[in-house]
C-alpha positions as semicolon CSV with decimal commas, in nm:
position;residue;x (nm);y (nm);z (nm)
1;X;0,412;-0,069;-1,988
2;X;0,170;-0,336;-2,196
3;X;-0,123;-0,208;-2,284
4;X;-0,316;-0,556;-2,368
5;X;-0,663;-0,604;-2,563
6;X;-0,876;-0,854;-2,422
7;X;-1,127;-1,003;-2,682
8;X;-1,210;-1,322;-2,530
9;X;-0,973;-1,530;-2,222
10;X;-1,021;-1,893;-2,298
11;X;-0,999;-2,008;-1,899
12;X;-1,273;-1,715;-1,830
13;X;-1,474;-2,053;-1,741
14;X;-1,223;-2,130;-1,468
15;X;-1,223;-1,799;-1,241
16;X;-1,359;-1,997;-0,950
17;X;-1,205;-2,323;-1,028
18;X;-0,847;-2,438;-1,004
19;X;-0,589;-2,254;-1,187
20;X;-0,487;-2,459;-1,539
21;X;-0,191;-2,657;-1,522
22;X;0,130;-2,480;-1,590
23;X;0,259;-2,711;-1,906
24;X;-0,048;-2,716;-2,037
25;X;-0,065;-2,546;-2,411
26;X;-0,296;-2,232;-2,413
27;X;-0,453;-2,019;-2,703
28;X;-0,197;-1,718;-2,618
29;X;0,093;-1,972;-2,719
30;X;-0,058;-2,035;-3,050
31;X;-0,143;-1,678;-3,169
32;X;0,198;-1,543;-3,070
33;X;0,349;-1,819;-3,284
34;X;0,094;-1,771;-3,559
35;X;0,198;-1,372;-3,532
36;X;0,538;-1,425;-3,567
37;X;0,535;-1,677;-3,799
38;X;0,354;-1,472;-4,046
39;X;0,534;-1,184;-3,963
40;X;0,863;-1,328;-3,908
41;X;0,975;-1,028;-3,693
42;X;0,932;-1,007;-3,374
43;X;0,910;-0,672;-3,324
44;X;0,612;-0,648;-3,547
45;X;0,458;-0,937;-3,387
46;X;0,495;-0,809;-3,076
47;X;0,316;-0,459;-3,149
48;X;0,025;-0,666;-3,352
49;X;-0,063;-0,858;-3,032
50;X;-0,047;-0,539;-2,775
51;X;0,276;-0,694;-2,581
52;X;0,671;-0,670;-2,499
53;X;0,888;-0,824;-2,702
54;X;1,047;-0,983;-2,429
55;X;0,681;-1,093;-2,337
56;X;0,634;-1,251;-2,695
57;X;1,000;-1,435;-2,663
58;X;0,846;-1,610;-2,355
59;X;0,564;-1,682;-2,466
60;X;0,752;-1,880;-2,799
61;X;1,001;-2,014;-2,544
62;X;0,749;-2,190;-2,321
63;X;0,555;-2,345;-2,630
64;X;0,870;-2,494;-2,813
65;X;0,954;-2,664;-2,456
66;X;0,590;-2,752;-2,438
67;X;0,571;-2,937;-2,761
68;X;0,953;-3,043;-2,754
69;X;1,098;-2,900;-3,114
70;X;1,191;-2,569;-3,207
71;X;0,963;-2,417;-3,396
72;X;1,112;-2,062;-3,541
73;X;1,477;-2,025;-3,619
74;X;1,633;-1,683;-3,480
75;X;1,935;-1,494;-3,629
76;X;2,081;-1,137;-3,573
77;X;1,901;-1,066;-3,905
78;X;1,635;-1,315;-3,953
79;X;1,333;-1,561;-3,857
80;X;1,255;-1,873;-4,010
81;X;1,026;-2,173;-3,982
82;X;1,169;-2,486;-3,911
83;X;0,992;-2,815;-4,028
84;X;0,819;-2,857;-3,700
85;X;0,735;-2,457;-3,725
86;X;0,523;-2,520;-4,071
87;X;0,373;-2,830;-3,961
88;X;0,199;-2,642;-3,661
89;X;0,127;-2,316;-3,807
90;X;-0,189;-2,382;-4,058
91;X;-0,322;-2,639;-3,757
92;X;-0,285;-2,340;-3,544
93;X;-0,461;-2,140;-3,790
94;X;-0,749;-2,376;-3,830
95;X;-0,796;-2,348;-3,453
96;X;-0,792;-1,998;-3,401
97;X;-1,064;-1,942;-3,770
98;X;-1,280;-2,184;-3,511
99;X;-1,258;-2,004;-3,213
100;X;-1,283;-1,679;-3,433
101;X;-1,609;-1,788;-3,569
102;X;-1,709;-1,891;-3,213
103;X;-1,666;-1,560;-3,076
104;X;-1,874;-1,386;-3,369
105;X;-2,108;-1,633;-3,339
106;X;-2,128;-1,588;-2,947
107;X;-2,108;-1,202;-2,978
108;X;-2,418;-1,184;-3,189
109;X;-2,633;-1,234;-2,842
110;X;-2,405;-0,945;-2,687
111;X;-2,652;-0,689;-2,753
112;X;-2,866;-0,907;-2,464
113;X;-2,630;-0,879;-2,269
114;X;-2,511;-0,537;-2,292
115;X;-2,881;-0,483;-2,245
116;X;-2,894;-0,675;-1,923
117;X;-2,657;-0,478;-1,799
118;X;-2,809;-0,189;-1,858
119;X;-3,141;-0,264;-1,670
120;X;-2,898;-0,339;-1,387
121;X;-2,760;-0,045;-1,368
122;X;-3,084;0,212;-1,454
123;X;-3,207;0,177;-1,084
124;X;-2,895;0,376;-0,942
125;X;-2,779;0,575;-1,279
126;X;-3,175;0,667;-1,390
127;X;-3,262;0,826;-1,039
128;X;-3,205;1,195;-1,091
129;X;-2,961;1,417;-0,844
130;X;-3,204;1,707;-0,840
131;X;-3,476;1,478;-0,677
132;X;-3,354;1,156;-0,519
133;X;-3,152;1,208;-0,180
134;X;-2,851;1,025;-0,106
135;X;-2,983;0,715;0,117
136;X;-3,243;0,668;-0,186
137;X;-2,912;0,618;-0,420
138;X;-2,737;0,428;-0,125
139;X;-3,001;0,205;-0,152
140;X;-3,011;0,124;-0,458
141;X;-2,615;0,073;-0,513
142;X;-2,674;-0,171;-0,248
143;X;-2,998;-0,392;-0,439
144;X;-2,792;-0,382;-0,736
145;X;-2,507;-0,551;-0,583
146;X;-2,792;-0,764;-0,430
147;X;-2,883;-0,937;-0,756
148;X;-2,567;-1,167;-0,744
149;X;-2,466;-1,396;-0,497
150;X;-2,090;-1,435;-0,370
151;X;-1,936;-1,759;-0,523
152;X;-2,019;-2,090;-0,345
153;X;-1,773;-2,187;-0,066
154;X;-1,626;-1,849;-0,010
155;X;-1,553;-1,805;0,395
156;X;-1,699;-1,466;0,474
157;X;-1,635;-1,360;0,854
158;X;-1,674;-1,000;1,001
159;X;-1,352;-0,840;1,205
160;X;-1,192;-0,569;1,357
161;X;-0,987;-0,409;1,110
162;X;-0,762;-0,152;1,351
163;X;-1,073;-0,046;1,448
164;X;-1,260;-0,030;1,114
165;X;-1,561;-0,302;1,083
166;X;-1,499;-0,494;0,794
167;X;-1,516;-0,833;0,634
168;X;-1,282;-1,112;0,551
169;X;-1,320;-1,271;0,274
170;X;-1,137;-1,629;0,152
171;X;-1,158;-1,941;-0,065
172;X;-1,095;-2,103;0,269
173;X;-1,133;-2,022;0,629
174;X;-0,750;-2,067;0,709
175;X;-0,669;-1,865;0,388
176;X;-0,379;-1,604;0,427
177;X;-0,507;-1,251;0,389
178;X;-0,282;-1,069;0,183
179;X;-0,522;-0,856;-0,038
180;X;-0,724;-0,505;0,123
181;X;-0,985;-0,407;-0,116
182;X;-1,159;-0,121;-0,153
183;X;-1,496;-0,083;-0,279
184;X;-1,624;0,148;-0,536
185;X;-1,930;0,411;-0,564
186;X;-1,836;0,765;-0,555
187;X;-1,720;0,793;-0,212
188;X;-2,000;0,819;-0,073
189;X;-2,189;0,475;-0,173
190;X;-2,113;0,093;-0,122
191;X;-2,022;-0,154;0,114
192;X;-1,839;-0,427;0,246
193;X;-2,156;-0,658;0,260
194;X;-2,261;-0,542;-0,085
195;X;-1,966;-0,633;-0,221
196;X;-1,919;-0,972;-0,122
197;X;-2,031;-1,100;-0,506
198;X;-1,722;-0,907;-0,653
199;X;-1,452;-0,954;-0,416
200;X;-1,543;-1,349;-0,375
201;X;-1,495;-1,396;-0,737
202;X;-1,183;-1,190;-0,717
203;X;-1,005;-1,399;-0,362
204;X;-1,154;-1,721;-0,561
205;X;-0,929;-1,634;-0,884
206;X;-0,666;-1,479;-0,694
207;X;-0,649;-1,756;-0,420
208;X;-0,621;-1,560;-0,121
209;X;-0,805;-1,392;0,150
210;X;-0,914;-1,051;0,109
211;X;-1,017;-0,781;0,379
212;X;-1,294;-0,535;0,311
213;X;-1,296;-0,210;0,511
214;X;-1,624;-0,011;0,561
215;X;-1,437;0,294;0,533
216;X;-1,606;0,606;0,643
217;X;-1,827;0,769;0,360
218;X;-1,916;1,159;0,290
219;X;-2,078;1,361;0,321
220;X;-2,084;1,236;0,706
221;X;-1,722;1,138;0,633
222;X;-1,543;1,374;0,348
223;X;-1,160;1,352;0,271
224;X;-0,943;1,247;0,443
225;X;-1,157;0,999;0,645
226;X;-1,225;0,707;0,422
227;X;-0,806;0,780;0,297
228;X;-0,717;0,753;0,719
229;X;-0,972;0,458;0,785
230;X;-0,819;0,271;0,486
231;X;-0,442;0,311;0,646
232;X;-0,552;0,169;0,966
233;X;-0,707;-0,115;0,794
234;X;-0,351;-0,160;0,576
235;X;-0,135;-0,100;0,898
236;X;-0,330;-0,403;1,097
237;X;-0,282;-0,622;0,853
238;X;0,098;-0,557;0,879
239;X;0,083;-0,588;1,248
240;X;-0,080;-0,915;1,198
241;X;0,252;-1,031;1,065
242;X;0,150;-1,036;0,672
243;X;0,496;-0,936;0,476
244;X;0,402;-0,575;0,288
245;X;0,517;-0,740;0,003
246;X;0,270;-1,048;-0,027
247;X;0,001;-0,771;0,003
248;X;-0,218;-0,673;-0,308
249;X;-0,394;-0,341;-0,276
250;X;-0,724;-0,378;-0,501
251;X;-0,984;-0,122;-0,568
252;X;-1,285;-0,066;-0,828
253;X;-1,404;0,255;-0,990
254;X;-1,381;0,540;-0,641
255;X;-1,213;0,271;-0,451
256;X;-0,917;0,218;-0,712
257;X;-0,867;0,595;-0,664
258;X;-0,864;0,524;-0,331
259;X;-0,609;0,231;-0,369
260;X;-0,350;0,501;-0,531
261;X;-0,408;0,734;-0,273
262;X;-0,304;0,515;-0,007
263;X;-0,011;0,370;-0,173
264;X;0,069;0,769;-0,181
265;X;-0,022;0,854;0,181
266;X;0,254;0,505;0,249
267;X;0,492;0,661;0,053
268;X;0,476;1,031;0,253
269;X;0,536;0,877;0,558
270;X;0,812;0,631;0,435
271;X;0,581;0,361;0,539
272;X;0,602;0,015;0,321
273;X;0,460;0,007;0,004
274;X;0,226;-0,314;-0,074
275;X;0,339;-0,563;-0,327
276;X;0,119;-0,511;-0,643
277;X;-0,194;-0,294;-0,672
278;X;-0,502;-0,411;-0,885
279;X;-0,724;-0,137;-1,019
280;X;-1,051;-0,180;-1,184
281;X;-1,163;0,072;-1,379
282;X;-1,059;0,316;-1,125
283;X;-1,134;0,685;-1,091
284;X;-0,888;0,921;-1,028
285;X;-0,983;1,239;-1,154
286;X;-1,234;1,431;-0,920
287;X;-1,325;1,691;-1,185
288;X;-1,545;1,496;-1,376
289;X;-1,376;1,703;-1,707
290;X;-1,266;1,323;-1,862
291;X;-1,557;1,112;-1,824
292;X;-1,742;1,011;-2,145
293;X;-1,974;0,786;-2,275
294;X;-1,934;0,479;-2,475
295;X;-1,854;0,645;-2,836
296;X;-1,633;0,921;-2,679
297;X;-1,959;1,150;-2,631
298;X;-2,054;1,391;-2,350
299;X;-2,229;1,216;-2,058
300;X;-2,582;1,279;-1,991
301;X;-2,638;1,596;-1,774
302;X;-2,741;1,432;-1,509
303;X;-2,475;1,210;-1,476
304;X;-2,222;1,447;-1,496
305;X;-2,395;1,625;-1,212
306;X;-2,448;1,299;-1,029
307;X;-2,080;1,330;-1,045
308;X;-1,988;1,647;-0,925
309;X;-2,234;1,584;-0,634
310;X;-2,053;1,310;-0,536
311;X;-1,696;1,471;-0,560
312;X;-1,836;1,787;-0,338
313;X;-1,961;1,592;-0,104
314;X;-1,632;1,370;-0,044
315;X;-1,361;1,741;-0,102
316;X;-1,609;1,907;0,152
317;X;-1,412;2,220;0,000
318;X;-1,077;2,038;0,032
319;X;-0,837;2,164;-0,287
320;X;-0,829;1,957;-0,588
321;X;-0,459;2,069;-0,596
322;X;-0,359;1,822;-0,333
323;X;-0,182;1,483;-0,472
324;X;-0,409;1,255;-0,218
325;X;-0,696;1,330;-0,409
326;X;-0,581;1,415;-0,749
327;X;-0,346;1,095;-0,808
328;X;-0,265;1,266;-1,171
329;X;-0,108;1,539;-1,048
330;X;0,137;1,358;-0,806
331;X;0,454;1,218;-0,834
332;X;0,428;0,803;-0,874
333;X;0,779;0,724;-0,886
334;X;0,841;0,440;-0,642
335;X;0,484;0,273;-0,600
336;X;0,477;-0,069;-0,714
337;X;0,372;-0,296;-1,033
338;X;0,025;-0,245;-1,094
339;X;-0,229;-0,429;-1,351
340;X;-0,504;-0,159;-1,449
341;X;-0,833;-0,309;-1,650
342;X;-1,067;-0,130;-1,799
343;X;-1,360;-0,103;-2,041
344;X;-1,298;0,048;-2,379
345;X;-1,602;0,239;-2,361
346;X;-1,590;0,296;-1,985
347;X;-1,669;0,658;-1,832
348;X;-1,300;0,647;-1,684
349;X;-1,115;0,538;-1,981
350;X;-0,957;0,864;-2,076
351;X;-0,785;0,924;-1,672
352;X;-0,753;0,518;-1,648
353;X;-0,545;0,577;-1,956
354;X;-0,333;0,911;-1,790
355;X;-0,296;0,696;-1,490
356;X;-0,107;0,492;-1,678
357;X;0,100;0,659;-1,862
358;X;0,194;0,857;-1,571
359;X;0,290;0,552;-1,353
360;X;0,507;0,435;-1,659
361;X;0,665;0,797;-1,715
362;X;0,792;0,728;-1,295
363;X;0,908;0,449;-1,379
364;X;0,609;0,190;-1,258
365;X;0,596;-0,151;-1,422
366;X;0,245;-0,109;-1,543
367;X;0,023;-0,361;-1,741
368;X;-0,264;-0,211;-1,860
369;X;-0,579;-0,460;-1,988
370;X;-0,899;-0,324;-2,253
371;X;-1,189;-0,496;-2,275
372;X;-1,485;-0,477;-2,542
373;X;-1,718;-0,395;-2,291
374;X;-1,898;0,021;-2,234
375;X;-2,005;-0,065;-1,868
376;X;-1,826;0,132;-1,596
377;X;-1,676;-0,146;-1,353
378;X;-1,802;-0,439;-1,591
379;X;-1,619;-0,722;-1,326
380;X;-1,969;-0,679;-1,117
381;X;-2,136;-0,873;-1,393
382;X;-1,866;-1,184;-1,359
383;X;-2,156;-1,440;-1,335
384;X;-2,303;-1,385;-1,644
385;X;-2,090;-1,165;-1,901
386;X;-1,781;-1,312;-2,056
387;X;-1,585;-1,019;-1,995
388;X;-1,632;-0,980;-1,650
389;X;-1,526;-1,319;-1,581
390;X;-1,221;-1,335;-1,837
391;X;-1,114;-1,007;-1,617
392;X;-1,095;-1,132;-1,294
393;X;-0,941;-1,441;-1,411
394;X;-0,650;-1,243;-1,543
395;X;-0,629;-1,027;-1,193
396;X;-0,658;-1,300;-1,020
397;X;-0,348;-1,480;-1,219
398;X;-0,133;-1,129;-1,165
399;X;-0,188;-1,154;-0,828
400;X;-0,048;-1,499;-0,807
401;X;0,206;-1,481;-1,036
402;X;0,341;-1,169;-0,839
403;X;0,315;-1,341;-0,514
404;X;0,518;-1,628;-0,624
405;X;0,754;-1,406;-0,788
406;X;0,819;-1,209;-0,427
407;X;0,853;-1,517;-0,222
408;X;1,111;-1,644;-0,518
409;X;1,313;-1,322;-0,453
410;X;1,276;-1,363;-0,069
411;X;1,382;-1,730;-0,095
412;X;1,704;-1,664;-0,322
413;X;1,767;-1,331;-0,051
């Protein structure tokens, strides 16, 4: 499993525009070869910059082909510079102090930010459980998804998902749809309409089309409705003729729990497993014992009851013991690669980070992404905080690079 740090993604400015050429030299080249060529070890440059060391070799590989010289010499016992090697290394340096100082100097208005943020959420997390009913917090999930607008030029058309209403979502309106996402907000908040800000940025990156299920919510709906509602929607598109393993399975927060749940429900009725999964910030433990604030410190009260109110309503007595709603207590072996991002003061780090390690104990090829950010499900905020935007850039490049990888292995099949 990588476990990866983001600081800063230098494309974040290119989530909704085209993808940067292939042989084109990017930062990531230059501080892998500035790590190892200080270190001259790659296994210690390889745990300095969060990655494989297979990962790092790659990443070398592809810049001495991109610049035409070999840069390092290798040996069973040894690394060296070459001439080339020293000529780059204190240019690379110099460029990486400047974007350094760029990102201190840039971080300086985060507290704004972060602040903005915060006023966005207060309308939904301020209201108190003990006097607000639920449409009251329905409706304000939905006005704060209604402060952003869905990228320009994204096709948005509503269907018939195997008899759920939902929408489609694409870059273009003869776009593929391999990717089912499933919104966030407790179970029992959220839609596909309110979500059409998020997912647009995410299809944009990702270049595909994405369907978006308005699953059945408790505490009309509790488990296993929204679980059943988000099959049919994953069986239709199968039926429609898309390959199981072009699909991407995509969820935030609630919805990533539901994501794992599915792939889970697929794999107890030997159904087909998607391709990839892509889970953002995603909750998976229904006990609320794990979420935390921002330093590591007890939530609020009522937060933590807001919490437990929501997982009532959606267990409707239902055991916590069962696998399809505890996804920490089940057996993962067999599901497929999966990129997990969170915030590294998110509510959810602490079960985002058990989810993890679980998948990788099975056996799951997980890569799992940190960002500097404290808000839970910080992607809603693409269109105006850096980290947002660098994240669904880098889903959005899994999800391609895993789709070309699958039709590469169908091809040479």
């Amino acid at each position: 499993m990588w476990v990866i740090l983001v600081c800063m993604d230098e494309e974040r400015g290119k989530v909704l525009s085209m993808p940067q050429a292939p042989d084109a030299i990017e930062l990531r080249h230059l501080r892998s070869f500035v790590a190892v060529a200080e270190e001259l070890n790659f296994g210690r440059a390889a745990e300095r910059l969060y990655l494989s060391q297979p990962a790092l070799s790659r990443q070398i590989s592809g810049l001495e082909r991109l610049v035409g010289c070999d840069l390092l010499r290798r040996s069973t016992h040894r690394v060296e510079l070459t001439i080339a090697g020293e000529a780059l290394l204190d240019k690379a340096r110099a460029i990486l102090r400047d974007l350094d100082d760029a990102v201190t100097t840039t971080r300086s208005v985060g507290g704004e930010l972060a602040g903005r943020v915060a006023r966005l959420w207060e309308p939904v997390m301020g209201l108190s459980p003990r006097e607000v009913d639920l449409q009251e917090l329905r409706a304000a999930y939905e006005a704060l998804h209604a402060k952003f607008a869905a990228p320009p030029d994204i096709d948005v058309r509503p269907v018939n998902a195997g008899g759920v209403p939902s929408l489609l979502l694409a870059p273009a309106p003869d776009q593929p749809t391999t990717m089912l996402y499933l919104h966030g907000g407790g179970n029992t908040l959220g839609s596909a309409f309110g979500y059409r800000p998020l997912v647009g940025a995410l299809v944009a990156a990702a270049e595909t089309g994405a369907v978006v299920p308005d699953y059945r919510l408790a505490p009309e709906h509790p488990f296993p409705a929204g679980l059943h509602d988000a099959l049919r929607v994953y069986e239709w598109m199968l039926s429609s003729g898309t390959d199981p393993h072009d699909v991407t399975l995509a969820g935030d927060s609630s919805g990533g729990g539901l994501a794992v749940s599915l792939m889970l429900l697929l794999k107890q009725r030997d159904l087909p497993l998607p391709g990839r999964a892509v889970l953002l910030c995603p909750a998976v433990d229904l006990t609320g014992t794990q979420a935390r604030g921002p330093a590591d410190e007890a939530l609020p009260p009522e937060q933590v009851e807001l919490l437990r109110r929501f997982a009532s309503a959606y267990l409707a007595g239902h055991s916590l013991d069962d696998p399809l709603v505890s996804p920490l207590r089940a057996d993962l072996s067999g599901l497929p690669p999966m990129l997990i991002q969170s915030g590294t003061g998110d509510i959810v780090l602490r079960e985002t980070h058990q989810l993890a390690d679980l998948a990788r104990d099975h056996g799951v090829d997980v890569r799992l992404e940190l960002f500097p950010v404290s808000t839970h499900v910080f992607h809603y905020f693409w269109s105006f905080l850096p980290e947002g935007a660098d994240a669904i850039h880098q889903a959005g490049r899994f999800i391609r690079d895993r789709q070309a990888g699958a039709a590469d292995s169908r091809s040479a099949g």
